[in-house]
TORGUVEX-693340 format. One record per residue (C-alpha): residue in one letter; z, x, y. Coordinates in pm, whole numbers, padded with zeros to 5 digits, always signed. Example, Ala and Ser with C-alpha at 12.3 -4.5 7.8 and 13.67 -1.06 7.14 Angstrom:
BEGIN
A+00780+01230-00450S+00714+01367-00106
//
This chain:
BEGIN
X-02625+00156+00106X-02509+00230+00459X-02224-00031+00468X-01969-00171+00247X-01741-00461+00313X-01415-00334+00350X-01207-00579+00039X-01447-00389-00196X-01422-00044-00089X-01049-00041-00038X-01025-00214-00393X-01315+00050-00533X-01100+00341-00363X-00789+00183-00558X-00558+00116-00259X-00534-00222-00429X-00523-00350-00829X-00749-00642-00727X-01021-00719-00461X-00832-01051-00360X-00494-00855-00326X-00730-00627-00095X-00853-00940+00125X-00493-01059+00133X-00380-00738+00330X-00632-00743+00549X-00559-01119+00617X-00203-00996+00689X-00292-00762+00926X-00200-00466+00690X-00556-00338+00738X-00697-00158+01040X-01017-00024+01106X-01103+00222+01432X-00758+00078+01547X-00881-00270+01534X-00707-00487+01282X-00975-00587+01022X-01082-00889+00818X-01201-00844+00432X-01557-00915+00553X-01584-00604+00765X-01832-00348+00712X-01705-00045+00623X-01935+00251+00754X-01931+00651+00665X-01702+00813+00885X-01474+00506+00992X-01081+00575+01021X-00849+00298+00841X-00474+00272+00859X-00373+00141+00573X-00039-00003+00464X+00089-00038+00103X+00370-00063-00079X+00335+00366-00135X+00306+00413+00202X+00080+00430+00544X-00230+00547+00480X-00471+00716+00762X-00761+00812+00565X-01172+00867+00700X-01416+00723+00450X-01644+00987+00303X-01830+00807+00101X-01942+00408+00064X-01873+00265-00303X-01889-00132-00431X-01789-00023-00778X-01488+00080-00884X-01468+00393-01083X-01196+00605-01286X-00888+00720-01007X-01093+01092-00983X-01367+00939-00822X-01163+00719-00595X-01026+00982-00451X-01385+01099-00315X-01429+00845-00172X-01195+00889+00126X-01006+01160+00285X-00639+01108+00420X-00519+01295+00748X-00234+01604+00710X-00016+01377+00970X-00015+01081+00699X+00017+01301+00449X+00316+01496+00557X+00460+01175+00705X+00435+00942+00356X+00558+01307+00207X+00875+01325+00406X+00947+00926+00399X+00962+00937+00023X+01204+01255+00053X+01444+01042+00249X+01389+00742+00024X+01486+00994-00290X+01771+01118-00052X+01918+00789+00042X+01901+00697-00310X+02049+01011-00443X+02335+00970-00185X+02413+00636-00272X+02405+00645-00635X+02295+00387-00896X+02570+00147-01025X+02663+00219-01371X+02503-00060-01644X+02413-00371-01634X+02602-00606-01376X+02880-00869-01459X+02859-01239-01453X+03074-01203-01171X+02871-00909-00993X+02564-01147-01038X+02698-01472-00952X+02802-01268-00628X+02479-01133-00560X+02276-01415-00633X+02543-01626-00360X+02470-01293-00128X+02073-01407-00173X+02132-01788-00088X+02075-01895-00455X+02411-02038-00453X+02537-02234-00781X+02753-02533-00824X+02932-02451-01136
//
């Protein structure tokens, strides 16, 4: 096997729960392959260089190794190797997410009817009551 196409492998290196939530990224652009932007029917060769963007993060990762199947989460992680600049970059973006979060503090319980009514009339879900 000398190429995969690239909705399976990210899906057997568990970037995504589900090969179709795989092809939707790539159909959104979220995918890019040797800094072109790919399509879930691209083949996915040893050595290629993906950016890859998630909900954890931006991945820049090299594929070592080609897979169609998808294994426990210790064997994903053989499968590709992720650059020290993503790395440190995803590593300091979640510090400043903690940070933020930290700094401004989680409201205390549940919110009112009040508090809700206002936030859902904040989100455009306004009701006629």
């Amino acid at each position: 096997m000398d190429r995969v196409r690239l909705d399976k492998w990210l899906w057997a290196a568990r970037f995504f729960k589900t090969r179709s939530l795989a092809a939707t990224a790539c159909d959104l652009g979220r995918i890019e392959s040797n800094g072109v932007t790919a399509k879930p029917a691209r083949d996915v060769r040893v050595g290629d260089l993906l950016r890859v963007k998630t909900e954890g993060g931006e991945f820049l990762v090299e594929v070592l190794v080609l897979s169609e199947m998808r294994g426990p989460a210790a064997q994903a992680q053989t499968l590709f190797r992720e650059t020290e600049a993503s790395r440190e970059l995803r590593l300091r973006l979640a510090e400043e997410r903690k940070a933020m979060l930290q700094a401004e503090g989680l409201p205390d319980g549940r919110p009112s009817k009040r508090n809700r009514r206002e936030m859902e009339r904040f989100r455009g879900r306004v009701h006629s009551f």
